[in-house]
C-alpha positions as CSV (number, residue, x, y, z in Angstrom):
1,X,-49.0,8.2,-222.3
2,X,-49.6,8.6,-225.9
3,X,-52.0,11.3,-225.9
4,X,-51.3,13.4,-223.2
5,X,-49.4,16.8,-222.8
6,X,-46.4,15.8,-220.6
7,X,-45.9,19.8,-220.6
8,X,-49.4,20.1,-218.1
9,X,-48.7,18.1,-215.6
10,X,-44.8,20.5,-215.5
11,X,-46.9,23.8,-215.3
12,X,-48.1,22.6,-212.0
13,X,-44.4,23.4,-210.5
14,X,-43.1,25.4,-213.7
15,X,-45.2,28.8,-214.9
16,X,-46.0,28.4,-218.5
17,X,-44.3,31.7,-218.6
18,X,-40.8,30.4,-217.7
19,X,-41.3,27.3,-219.8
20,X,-42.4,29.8,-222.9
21,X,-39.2,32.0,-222.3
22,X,-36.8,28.7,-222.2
23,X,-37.8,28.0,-225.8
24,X,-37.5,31.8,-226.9
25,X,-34.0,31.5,-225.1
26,X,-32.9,28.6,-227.3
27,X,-34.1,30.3,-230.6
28,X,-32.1,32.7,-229.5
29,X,-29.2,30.9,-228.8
30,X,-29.5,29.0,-232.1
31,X,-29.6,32.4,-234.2
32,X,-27.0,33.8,-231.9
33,X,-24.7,30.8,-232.3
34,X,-25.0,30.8,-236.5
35,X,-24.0,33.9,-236.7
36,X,-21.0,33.3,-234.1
37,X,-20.0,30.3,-236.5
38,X,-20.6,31.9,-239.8
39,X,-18.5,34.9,-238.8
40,X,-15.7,32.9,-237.0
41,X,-15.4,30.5,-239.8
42,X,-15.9,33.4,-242.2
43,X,-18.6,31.6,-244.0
44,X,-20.2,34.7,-245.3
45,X,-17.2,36.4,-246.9
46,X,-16.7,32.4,-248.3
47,X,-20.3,32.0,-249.9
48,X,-20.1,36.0,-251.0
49,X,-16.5,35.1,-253.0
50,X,-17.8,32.3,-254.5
51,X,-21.3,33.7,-255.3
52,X,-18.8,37.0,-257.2
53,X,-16.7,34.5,-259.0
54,X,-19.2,32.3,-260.4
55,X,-21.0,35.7,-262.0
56,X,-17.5,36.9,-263.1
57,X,-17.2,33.4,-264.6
58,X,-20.6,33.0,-266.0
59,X,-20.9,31.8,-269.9
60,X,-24.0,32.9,-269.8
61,X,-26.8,34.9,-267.3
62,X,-29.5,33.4,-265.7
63,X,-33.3,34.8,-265.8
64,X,-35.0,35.0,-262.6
65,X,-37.4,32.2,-263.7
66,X,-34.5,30.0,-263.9
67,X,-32.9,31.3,-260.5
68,X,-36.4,30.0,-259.1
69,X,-36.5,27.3,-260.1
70,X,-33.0,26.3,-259.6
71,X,-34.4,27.2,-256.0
72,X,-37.4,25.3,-255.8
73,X,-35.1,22.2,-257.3
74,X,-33.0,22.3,-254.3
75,X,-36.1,22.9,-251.9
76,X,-37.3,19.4,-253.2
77,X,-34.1,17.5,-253.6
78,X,-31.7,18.5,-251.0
79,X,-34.2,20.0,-248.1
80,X,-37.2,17.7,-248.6
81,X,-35.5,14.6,-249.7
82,X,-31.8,15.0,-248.6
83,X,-30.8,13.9,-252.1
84,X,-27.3,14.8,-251.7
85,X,-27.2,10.8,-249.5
86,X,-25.6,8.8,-252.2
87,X,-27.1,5.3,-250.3
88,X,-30.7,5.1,-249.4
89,X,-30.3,3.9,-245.8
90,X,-28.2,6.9,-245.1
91,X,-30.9,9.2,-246.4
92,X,-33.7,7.6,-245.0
93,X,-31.6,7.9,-241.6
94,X,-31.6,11.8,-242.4
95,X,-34.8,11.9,-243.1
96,X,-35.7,10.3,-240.2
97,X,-33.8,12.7,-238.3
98,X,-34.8,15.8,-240.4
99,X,-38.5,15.1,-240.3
100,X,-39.1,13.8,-236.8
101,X,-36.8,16.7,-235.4
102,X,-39.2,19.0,-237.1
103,X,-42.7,17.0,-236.0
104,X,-41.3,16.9,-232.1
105,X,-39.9,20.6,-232.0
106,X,-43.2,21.7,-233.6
107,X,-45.4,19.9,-231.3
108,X,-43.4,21.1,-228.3
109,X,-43.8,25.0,-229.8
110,X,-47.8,23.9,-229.8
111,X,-48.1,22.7,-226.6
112,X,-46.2,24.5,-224.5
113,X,-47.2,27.9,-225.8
114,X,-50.5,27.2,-226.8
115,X,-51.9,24.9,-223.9
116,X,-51.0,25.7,-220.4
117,X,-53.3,24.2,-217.8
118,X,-55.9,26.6,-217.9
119,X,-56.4,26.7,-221.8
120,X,-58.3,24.4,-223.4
121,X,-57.4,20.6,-223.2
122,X,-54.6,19.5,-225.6
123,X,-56.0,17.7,-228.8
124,X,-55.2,14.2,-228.3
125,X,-52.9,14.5,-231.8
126,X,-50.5,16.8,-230.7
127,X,-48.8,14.5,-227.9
128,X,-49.2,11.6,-230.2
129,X,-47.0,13.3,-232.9
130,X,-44.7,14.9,-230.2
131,X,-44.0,10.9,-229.5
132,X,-43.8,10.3,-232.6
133,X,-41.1,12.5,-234.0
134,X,-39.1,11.8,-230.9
135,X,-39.0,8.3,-232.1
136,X,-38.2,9.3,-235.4
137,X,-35.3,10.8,-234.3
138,X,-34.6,8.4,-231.9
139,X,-34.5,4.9,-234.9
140,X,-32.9,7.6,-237.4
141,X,-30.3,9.0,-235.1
142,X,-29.6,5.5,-233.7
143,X,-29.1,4.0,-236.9
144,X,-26.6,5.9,-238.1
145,X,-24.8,6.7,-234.7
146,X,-24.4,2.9,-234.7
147,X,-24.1,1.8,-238.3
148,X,-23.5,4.7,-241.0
149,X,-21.0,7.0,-239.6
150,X,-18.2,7.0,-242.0
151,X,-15.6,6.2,-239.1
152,X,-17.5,3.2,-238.0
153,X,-18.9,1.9,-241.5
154,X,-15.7,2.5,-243.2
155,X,-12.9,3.0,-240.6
156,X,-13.7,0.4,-238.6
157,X,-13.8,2.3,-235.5
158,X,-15.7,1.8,-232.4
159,X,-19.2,3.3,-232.1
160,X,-18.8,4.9,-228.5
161,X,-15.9,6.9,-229.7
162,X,-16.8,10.3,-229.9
163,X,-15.0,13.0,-231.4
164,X,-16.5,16.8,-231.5
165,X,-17.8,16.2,-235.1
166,X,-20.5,13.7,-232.8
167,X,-21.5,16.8,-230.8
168,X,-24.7,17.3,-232.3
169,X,-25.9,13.4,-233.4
170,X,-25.1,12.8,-229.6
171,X,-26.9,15.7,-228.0
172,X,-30.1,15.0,-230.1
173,X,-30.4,11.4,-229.3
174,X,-29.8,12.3,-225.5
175,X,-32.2,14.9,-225.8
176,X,-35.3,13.1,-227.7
177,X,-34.3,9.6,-225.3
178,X,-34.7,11.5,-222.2
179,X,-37.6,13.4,-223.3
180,X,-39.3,9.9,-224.1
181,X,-38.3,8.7,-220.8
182,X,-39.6,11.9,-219.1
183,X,-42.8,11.3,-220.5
184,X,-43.3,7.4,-219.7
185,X,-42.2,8.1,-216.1
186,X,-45.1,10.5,-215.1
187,X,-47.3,7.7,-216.2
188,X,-45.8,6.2,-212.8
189,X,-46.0,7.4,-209.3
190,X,-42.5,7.8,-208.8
191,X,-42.2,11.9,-208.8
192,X,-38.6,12.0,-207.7
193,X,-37.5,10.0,-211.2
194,X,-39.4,12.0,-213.4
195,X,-38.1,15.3,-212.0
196,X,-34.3,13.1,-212.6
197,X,-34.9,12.5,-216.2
198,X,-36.7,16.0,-216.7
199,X,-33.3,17.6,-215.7
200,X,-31.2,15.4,-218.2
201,X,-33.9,16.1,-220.6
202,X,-33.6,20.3,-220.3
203,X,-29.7,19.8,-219.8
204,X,-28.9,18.0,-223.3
205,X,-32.0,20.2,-225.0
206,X,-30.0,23.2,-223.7
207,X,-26.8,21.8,-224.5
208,X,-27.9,20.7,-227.9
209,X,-29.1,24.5,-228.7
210,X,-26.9,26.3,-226.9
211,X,-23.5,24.5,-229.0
212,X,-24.0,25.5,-232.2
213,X,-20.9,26.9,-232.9
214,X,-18.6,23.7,-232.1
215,X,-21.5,21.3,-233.3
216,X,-22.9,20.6,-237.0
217,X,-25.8,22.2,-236.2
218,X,-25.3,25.1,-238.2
219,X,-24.7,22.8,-241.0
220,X,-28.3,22.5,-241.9
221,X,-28.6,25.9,-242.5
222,X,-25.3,25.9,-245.2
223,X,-26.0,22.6,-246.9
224,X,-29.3,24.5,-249.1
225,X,-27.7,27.6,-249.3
226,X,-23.8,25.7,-250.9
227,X,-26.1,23.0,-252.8
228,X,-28.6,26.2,-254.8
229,X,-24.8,27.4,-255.5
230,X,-23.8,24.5,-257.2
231,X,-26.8,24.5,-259.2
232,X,-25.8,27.7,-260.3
233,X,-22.9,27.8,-261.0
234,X,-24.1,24.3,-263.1
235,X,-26.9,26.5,-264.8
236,X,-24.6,29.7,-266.1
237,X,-21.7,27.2,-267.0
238,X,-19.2,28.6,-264.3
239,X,-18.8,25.2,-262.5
240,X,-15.3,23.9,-262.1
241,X,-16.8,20.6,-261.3
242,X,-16.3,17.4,-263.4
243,X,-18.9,16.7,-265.4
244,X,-21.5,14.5,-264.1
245,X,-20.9,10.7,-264.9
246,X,-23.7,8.8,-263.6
247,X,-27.3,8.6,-265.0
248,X,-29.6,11.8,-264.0
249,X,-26.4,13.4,-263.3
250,X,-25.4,12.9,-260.2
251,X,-22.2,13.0,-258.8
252,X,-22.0,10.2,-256.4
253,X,-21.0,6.7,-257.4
254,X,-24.4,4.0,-257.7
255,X,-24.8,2.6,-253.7
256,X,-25.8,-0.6,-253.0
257,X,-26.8,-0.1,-250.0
């Protein structure tokens, strides 16, 4: 199960060709749906304000050897490392999430596009990391679904109550779940089930692309772009933020857990 290309056995009822086009629709509809949320929300006109007023509010100007590597800071910290997580299980959640998203979507770009049935056979480590970033996703997503959300760590509230905000956290773990499942059951001779699970698999993997705009989705995009901000505006001494209290300067209170 491990090591094989569940996408082979599919292009004996699905052309690669259709199968190719799904994941150049869902690019799409990820682009198309930024853009839909950064215009309705008026993000743009939001980070372009910001970006004018820090400059108009700047003690002092900043080379561009300093702009890059205020850049490459936040490349390492908040992108690579999700160093804006205060507690350590909450980023190691996130990057659990973050990287195993990015192992399984890559994977799935590889094999689908790159070995249809009549290519060459897949390399045995492709599928194995394709499992494996789906069950990155999978312990990440679950262990925060379950146990960090701030509504049921702090609140109280029940885990199984969703609210929109829970959109995108609920859509990815249905996605990658199904996706596993989907996989195991063509292991098994029972065709009619893995055509079952292979629809709820394409169903939440569309729905989790396709609802960008009411999901936090695009939030992964703005989370680099408003943290290299604040670095700025940190840098050129425009910040209206309280100064830094904690050791190494971060703004979040020591976690314990």
């Amino acid at each position: 199960m491990f090591t094989a290309n569940p996408f082979v056995p599919l292009a004996e009822f699905i052309p690669p060709a259709v199968m190719q086009g799904y994941l150049v629709l869902m690019a799409l509809a990820v682009a198309a749906g930024t853009v839909f949320d950064m215009l309705h929300k008026k993000s743009l006109q939001f980070f372009a304000r910001d970006w004018q007023a820090s400059r108009a509010a700047a003690r002092r100007q900043l080379g561009g050897g300093e702009m890059a590597s205020l850049a490459a800071r936040t490349l390492l910290k908040e992108v690579a490392t999700s160093g804006e997580f205060c507690k350590p299980a909450r980023r190691l959640s996130h990057l659990l999430m973050s990287y195993g998203f990015v192992i399984y979507l890559l994977t799935t770009i590889v094999m689908v596009c790159a070995y249809p049935p009549a290519a060459a056979p897949t390399p045995a480590v492709l599928p194995l990391l394709w499992h494996l970033g789906a069950l990155m996703v999978l312990v990440g997503g679950c262990w925060f679904f379950f146990l960090l959300r701030v509504d049921v760590a702090h609140e109280g509230h029940s885990p199984f109550r969703l609210v929109r905000a829970d959109l995108f956290i609920v859509t990815l773990l249905a996605s990658v779940s199904f996706a596993l499942v989907w996989a195991f059951v063509q292991t098994t001779p029972y065709l009619a089930a893995a055509w079952v699970f292979f629809a709820l698999y394409i169903f939440f993997s569309t729905l989790l692309f396709a609802s960008v705009p009411w999901s936090k989705f695009a939030h992964m995009f703005y989370k680099p772009v408003v943290a290299f901000q604040r670095r700025v505006e940190e840098a050129n001494g425009s910040s209206k933020l309280p100064t830094p209290a904690t050791p190494g300067g971060e703004r979040c209170p020591p976690s314990h857990t």
